[in-house]
C-alpha positions as CSV (number, residue, x, y, z in Angstrom):
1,X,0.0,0.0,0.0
2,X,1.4,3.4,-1.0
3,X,1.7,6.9,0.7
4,X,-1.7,7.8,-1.0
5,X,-3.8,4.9,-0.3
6,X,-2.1,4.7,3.8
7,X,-3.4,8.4,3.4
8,X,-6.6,7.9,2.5
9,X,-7.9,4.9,4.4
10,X,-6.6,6.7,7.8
11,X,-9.1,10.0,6.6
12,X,-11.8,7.4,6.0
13,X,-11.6,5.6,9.3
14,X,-11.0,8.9,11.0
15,X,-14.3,10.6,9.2
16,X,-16.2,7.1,10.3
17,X,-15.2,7.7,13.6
18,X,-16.0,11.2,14.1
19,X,-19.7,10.8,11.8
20,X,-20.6,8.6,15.1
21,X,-18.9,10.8,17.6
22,X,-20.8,13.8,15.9
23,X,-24.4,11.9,16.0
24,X,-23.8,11.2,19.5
25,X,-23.2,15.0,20.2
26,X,-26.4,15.4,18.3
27,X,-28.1,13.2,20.1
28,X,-26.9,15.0,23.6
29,X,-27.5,18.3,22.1
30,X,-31.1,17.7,21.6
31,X,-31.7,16.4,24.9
32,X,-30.1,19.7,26.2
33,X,-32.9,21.4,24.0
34,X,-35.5,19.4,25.3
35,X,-34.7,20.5,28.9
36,X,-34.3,23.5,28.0
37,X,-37.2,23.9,26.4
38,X,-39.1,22.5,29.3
39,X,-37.6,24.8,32.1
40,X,-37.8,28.1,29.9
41,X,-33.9,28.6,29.6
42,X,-34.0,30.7,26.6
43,X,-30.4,31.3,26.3
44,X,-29.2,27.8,26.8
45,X,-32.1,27.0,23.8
46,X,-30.2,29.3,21.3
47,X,-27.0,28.1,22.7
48,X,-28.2,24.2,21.7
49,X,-29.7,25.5,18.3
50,X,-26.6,27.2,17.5
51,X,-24.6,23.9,18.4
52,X,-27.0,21.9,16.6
53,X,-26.4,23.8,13.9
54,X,-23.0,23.3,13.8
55,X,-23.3,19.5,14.1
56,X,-25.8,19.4,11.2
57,X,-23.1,21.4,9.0
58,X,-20.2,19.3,10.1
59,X,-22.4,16.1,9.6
60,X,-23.2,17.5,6.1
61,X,-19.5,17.4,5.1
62,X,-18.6,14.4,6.6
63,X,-21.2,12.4,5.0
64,X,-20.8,13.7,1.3
């Protein structure tokens, strides 16, 4: 196996790994919504929109 292919098996298996590291964030983050939500916390709800945001772009990417 070449320089390349070493290269780009490592980015795959690195992109795999962080796809389910980022849905498990996801999955946190919305649960940090959901209390939120429920309690009123209206700056930790734009704090969790803004981070699920992120997530959903960084998910977007990854999973091109």
């Amino acid at each position: 196996m070449n320089m390349v292919e070493q290269f780009n098996t490592a980015l795959e298996k690195y992109i795999q790994k962080r796809i389910i590291v980022a849905k498990m964030e996801l999955d946190y983050e919305l649960a940090v919504l959901f209390d939120a939500l429920e309690i009123g916390d209206q700056e930790q709800v734009q704090r969790s929109k803004a981070k699920l945001a992120e997530l959903r772009e960084e998910l977007l990417v990854l999973e091109k």
